[in-house]
N, C-alpha and C positions, 0 to 999 in steps of 0.2 A: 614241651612238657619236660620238667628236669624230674626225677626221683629221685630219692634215700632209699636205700637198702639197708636193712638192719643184718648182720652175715646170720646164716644157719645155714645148716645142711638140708637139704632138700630129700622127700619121701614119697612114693606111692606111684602108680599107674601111670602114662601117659602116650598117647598117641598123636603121633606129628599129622600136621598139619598136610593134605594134596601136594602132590611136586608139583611147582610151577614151573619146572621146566617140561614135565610132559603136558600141564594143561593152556601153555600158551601153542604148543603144537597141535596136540586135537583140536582145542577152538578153530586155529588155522584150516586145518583139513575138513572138520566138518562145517567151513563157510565158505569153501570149496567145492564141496558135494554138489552132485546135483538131486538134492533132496533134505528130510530132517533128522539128525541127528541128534542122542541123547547123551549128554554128558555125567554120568555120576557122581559124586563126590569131589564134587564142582566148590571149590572156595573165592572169594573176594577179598583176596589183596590187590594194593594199589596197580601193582603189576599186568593181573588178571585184567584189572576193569581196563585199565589202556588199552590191551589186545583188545576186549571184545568192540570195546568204542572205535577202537581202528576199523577191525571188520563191517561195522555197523557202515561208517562212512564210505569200506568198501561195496557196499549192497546187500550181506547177509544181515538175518533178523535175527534174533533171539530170546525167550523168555526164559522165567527161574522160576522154583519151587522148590523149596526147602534148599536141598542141597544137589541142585540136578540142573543140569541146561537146555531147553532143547534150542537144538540152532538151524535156522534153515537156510542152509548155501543157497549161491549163485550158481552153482551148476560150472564151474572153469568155463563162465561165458566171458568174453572179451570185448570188451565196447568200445565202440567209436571216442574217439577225443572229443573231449568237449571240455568245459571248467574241470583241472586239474582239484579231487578230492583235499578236503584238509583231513591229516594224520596227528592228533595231540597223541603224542606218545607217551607223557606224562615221565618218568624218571627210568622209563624200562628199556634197558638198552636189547632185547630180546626182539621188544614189541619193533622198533625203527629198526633194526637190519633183516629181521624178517620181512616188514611190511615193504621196504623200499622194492626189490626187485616184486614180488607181489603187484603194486602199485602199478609196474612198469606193464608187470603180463594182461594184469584187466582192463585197468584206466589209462594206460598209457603216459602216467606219472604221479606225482601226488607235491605237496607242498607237509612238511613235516616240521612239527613244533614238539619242545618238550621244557623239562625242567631240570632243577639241578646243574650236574655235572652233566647229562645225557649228548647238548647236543656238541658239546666239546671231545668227544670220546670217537675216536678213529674210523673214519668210514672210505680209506683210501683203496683198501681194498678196492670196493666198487668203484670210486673215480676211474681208479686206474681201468678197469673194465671199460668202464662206461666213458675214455677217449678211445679205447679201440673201437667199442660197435656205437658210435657215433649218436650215443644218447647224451642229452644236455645238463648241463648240475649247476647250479648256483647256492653259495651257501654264504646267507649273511647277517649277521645280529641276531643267532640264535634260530633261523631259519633256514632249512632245505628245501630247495625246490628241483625237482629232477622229473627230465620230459622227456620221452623217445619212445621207441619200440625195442621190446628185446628180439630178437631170432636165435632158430636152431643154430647150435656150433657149437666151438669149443671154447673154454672159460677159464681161464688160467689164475688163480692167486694165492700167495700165501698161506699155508695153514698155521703160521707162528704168531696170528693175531689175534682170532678168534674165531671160531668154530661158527662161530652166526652167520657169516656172510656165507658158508657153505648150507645150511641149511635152508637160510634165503633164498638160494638158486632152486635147490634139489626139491623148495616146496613150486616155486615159481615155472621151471620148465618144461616140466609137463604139462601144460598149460598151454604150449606152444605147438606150434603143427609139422613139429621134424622131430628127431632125437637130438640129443645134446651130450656131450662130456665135460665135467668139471672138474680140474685137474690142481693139485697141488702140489704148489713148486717148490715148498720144503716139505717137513716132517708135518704132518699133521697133528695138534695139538689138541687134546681134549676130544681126543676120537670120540671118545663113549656118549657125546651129544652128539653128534652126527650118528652114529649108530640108531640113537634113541629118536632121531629122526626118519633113518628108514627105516624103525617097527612100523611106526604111527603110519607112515607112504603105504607099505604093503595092507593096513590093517585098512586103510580108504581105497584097496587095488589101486595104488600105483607103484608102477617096476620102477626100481632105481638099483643097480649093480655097483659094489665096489670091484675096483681091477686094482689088485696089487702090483700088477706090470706097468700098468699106469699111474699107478698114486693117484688113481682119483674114480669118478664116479661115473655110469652108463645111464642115462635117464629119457625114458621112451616116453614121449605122448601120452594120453592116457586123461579118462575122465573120473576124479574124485566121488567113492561110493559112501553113503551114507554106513551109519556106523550107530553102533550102541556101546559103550566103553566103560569104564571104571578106572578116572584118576589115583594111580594106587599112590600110598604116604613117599613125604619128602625124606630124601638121605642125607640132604645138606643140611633141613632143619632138624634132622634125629643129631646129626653130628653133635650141636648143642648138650642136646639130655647125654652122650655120651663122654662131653668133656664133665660134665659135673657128677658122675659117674667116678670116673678120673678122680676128681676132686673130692672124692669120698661121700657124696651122696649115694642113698639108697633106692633107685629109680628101674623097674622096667618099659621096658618098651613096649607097643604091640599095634600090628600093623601097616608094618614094615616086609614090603616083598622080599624075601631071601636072594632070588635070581631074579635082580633086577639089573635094566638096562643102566639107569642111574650111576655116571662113573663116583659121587660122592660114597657109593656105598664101600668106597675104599676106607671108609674110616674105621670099620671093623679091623679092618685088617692092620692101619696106624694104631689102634688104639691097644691093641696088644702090644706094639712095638715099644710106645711109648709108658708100658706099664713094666718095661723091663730097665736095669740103671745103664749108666756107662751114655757114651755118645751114640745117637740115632742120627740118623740122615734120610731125607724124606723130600722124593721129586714130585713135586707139584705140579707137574705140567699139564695133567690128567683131569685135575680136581683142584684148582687154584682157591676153588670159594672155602674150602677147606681149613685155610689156614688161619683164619679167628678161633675157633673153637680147638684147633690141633694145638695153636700157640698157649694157648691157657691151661691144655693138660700138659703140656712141657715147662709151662713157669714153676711149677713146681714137684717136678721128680727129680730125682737123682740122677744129673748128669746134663750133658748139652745136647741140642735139636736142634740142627741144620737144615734147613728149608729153599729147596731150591730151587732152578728155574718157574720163576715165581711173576717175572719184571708184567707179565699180564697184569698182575691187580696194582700195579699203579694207575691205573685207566678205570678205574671200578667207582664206583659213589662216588668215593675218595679212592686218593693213595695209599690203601690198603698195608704196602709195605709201612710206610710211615706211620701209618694212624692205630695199625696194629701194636707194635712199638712203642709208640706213644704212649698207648691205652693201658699195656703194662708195667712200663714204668711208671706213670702216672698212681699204679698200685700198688708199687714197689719190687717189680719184677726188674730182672736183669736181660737184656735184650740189644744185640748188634745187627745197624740195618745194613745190609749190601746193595750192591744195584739189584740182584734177580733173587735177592732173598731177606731170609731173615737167618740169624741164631740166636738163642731163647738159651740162657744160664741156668738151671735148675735153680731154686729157691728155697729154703726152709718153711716158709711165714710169708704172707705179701701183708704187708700194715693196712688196706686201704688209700680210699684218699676220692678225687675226685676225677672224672671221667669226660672230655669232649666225645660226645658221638660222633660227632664231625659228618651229621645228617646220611649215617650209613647207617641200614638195619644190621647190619653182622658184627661190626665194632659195638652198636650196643646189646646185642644179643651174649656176645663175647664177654663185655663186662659186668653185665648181670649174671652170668653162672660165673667168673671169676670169684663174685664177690661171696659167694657159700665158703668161699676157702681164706677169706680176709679176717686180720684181725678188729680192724675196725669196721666203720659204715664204710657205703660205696655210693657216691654220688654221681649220676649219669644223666648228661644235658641234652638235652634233643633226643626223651627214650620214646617218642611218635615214632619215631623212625622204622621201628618193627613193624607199620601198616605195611610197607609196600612187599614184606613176603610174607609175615603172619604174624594177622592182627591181631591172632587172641593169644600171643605169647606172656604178655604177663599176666594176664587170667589163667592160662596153665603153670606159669611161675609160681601166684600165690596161691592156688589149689593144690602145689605141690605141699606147701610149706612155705612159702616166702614173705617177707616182710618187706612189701614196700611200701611206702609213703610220699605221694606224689608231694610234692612241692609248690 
């Protein structure tokens, strides 16, 4: 689906959509449980529906109502080998590094499909584990297949790749009939999702300890308790309403937890930065998904925006770095790419122009609240691409004010 966008500035109320990064983690935990679980403010993007279809083909069940889940775990039962599960993981790179170790604790493996970029996107991490404890991998034509047992011990990798393959484990090990530590061998990157994974562990009673001596994690045994919760709103998709904010729209928010685990909700904090002139500089390491929405309130302030260690979102839908870049120029913004960044030139005016989404929801999320600030139309090719984190963004686009015209 391509759209036109006629530019105005955008007006009125709006309330973001459920995080999907806390609701592919409760789903997790309560198909875990040993019992039923009720999800709240439960949404269905493309995302969402992977995880539960994974789960599903792991043994939990689940129904919906309105905007509610309830799910009924497996109980962290563990079954004998038999036909290794099939995993479509569909575009969610969340839904495959969570589910791989998972797969390993219950079924003793799984065979994993997806789409897109997804199954191209770095899972060495685990290889690397998985030739130490003598668990098997084969990956070929868009397929994984991984077979073994995990055990109690210790778990050594990278935290400069991606925070998933830690919360992989930390949902996975307790599951196992020892304790375990998992340890990272650099800096830990995007702590505040791992964080936001041990609320959601203690919130189904299970213990997981950080050791600052250790750089890494204490994770005890333990059976998964049923739970009642409430998905509170996304910070990545508020980011959004907050660049076009930036852009001189007149928008609040509501809905939005204040003290929230959510490292995106650093954007409050950038967006002040970015509302003052002169040059800003802005480390991403924390909040990488960030940088569509940040790059678009800095096309046009007063002064330059340095964006850095960043080189994670070239592995994302797309090349993030690139396509971010792209998307602005392609606007008429001013923008130099690096290897682990970007720099964004203030702008007076972006003329418009036209927009490859390049089948990421964030690049075209990015360039539809860009274009409130454009002199002319804004043309955006592949703008489906908002299903897989929220489907009803351009229903709240034109509710706001917006003028689109599908194509």
């Amino acid at each position: 689906m391509d759209v036109r966008i006629t530019p105005r500035r955008l007006s009125g109320v709006v309330t973001p959509p459920p995080s999907k990064s806390l609701a592919h983690r409760w789903i997790l935990a309560a198909s875990l449980a040993a019992g039923t679980s009720t999800i709240k403010n439960a949404a269905f993007s493309e995302d969402i529906e992977a995880t539960l279809r994974c789960m599903k083909a792991l043994g939990a069940s689940w129904e919906s109502t309105e905007n509610r889940l309830r799910v009924s775990g497996i109980g962290g039962e563990r079954r004998p080998f038999g036909d290794p599960p099939q995993f479509d993981c569909g575009e969610s790179g969340s839904t495959l590094r969570f589910l791989i170790p998972l797969a390993l604790a219950v079924e003793g493996g799984g065979v994993f499909t997806g789409r897109g970029r997804l199954m191209e996107r770095p899972q060495q991490p685990y290889f690397d584990l998985f030739d130490q404890k003598g668990v098997a991998y084969a990956q070929r034509d868009g397929v994984l297949a991984v077979r073994g047992t995990l055990t109690p011990g210790e778990y050594r990798l990278r935290g400069d790749v991606s925070s998933q393959f830690f919360t992989g484990l930390l949902m996975a090990l307790p599951l196992l009939d020892g304790p375990s530590v998992v340890l990272s061998t650099t800096k830990l990157e995007s702590a505040s999702y791992v964080s936001m994974t041990m609320g959601v562990l203690a919130r189904a009673g299970v213990q997981v300890r950080w050791s600052p001596a250790l750089n890494g994690f204490g994770v005890e045994p333990g059976v998964y308790a049923p739970f009642e919760e409430t998905v509170e709103a996304d910070w990545s998709q508020a980011a959004f309403w907050y660049a076009a904010i930036a852009l001189g729209s007149n928008l609040r928010l509501r809905g939005l937890k204040g003290q929230s685990a959510q490292g995106d909700a650093a954007v409050v904090g950038h967006h002040k930065k970015l509302a003052l002139t002169g040059e800003v500089k802005i480390n991403l390491s924390d909040c990488p998904d960030l940088l569509p929405p940040l790059a678009v309130m800095a096309a046009v302030r007063r002064g330059t925006t340095r964006f850095t260690h960043a080189a994670r979102l070239r592995l994302k839908e797309s090349d993030r770095l690139t396509t971010v870049a792209q998307m602005l120029k392609a606007l008429g913004g001013a923008v130099s790419e690096e290897e682990d960044g970007l720099t964004v030139y203030g702008v007076s005016t972006l003329p418009g122009g036209t927009v490859d989404g390049a089948n990421d929801h964030r690049i075209v999320m990015a360039a539809a609240i860009a274009a409130t600030r454009c002199q002319g139309p804004v043309t955006i090719r592949g703008a489906e691409a908002v299903k897989k984190s929220y489907p009803g963004f351009w229903r709240d686009y034109e509710d706001l004010g917006g003028a689109v015209h599908v194509l």
